[in-house]
N, C-alpha and C positions, 0 to 999 in steps of 0.2 A: 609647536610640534616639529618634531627635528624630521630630516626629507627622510632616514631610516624609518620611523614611523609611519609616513606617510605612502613608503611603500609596501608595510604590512598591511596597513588599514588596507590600501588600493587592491593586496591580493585574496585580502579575506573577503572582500566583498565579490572581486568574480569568481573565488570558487564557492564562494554562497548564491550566487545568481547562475552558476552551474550545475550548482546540487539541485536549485528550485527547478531549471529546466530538463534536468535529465526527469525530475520525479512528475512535471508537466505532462511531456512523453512519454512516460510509460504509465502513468492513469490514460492518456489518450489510447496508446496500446490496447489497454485491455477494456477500456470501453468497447474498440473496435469489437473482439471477439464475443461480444453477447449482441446475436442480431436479434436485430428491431422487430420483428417478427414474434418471439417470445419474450422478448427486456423490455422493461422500461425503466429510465433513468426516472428517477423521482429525487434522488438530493446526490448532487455533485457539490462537494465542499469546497469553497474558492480560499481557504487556508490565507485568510485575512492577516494572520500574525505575520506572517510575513513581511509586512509592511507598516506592520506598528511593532513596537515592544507592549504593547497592552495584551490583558490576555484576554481572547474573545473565547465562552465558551459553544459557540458550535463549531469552533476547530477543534474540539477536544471525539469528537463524535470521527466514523470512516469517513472515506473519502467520498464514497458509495454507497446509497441507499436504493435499490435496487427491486424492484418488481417483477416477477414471472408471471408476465399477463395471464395464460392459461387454468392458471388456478389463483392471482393473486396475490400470492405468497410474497412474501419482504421480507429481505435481506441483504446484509450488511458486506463493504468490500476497502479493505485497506491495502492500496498499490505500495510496494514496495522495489526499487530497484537495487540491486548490487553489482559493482562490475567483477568482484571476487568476494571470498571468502576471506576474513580477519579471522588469526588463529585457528584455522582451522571449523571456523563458525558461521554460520549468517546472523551479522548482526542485526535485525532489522527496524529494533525502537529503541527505544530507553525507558529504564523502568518504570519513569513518570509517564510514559506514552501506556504504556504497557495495562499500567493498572486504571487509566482512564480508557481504554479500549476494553477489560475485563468490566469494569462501573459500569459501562454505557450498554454492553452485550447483556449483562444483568438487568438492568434497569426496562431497556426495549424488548426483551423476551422473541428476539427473532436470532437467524443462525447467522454468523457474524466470522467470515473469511478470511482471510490476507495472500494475496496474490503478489508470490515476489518472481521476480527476472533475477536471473544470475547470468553474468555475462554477457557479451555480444555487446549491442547496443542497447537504450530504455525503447525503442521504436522495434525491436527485434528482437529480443535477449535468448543467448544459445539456450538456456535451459529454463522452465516454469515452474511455479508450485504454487497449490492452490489447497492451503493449510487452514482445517479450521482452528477459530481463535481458541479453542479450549486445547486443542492439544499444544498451540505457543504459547508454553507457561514460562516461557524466560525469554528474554530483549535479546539473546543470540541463542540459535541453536544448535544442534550437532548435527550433521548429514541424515545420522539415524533414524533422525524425529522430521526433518523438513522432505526427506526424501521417496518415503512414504506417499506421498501426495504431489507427487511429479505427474506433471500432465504435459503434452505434445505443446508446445508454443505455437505451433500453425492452424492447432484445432478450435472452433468456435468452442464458449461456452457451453453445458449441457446442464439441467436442472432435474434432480430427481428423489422426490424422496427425502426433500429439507438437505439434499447433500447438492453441492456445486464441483462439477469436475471440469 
């Protein structure tokens, strides 16, 4: 392996161990805003693939399995971070994610979210959205459709009504 090689390999891996950390911190993020009080974590996915190329599937499931002690209720939470917009879009999976996030929301019969940050920091991100997965029918979306579902980034969690705001 010639040292040009050796310094693409060297940079794919830290902006691969940047992407993991920024998406670290902002599951951490939005854990924070569902207090204890009404949440309970019941599955945090520790996204195994990671560290193997095998494919495990309960990485294919959210990142968040989530309980509203009060009534019970369980439901599902995919963090997503972005520091912008590409074309014009949020991109936030890829179609293979997409349609195992659609499988699993069908399969488990509970209401199944995606929580993304845009901007700022993943610890802080200037803007929220707290989208359910049936209206993210495509791996990027238009402002039109993510924007809809813009909530306060400083605000706790709220549960009501099978709806998460």
């Amino acid at each position: 392996m010639g040292i040009l090689n050796k310094i693409a390999k060297a940079v794919e891996v830290l902006t691969e161990d940047e992407s993991v950390e920024k998406g670290n911190d902002f599951e951490k993020y939005v854990v924070g805003l569902f207090d204890k009080k009404y949440f309970s974590i019941v599955q945090w996915s520790t996204d195994i693939a990671r560290k193997h190329d095998r494919y495990v599937e309960a990485d294919a499931g959210p990142d968040l399995t989530i309980r509203y002690v009060p009534t019970g209720e369980i439901f599902y939470v995919e963090c997503k971070f972005r520091s912008d917009l590409y074309e014009g879009k949020l991109h936030w999976s890829s179609p293979e994610q997409l349609k195992r996030y659609h499988d699993f929301a069908r399969e488990n019969k509970h209401p199944f979210f995606v929580a993304a940050g845009l901007g700022g920091a993943p610890s802080y991100p200037e803007k929220m959205f707290c989208i359910p997965l049936e209206e993210a029918r495509y791996p990027a979306l238009y402002p039109s459709v993510f924007e809809k579902f813009e909530r306060n980034p400083d605000k706790n969690f709220f549960w009501k009504n099978g709806f998460l705001k």
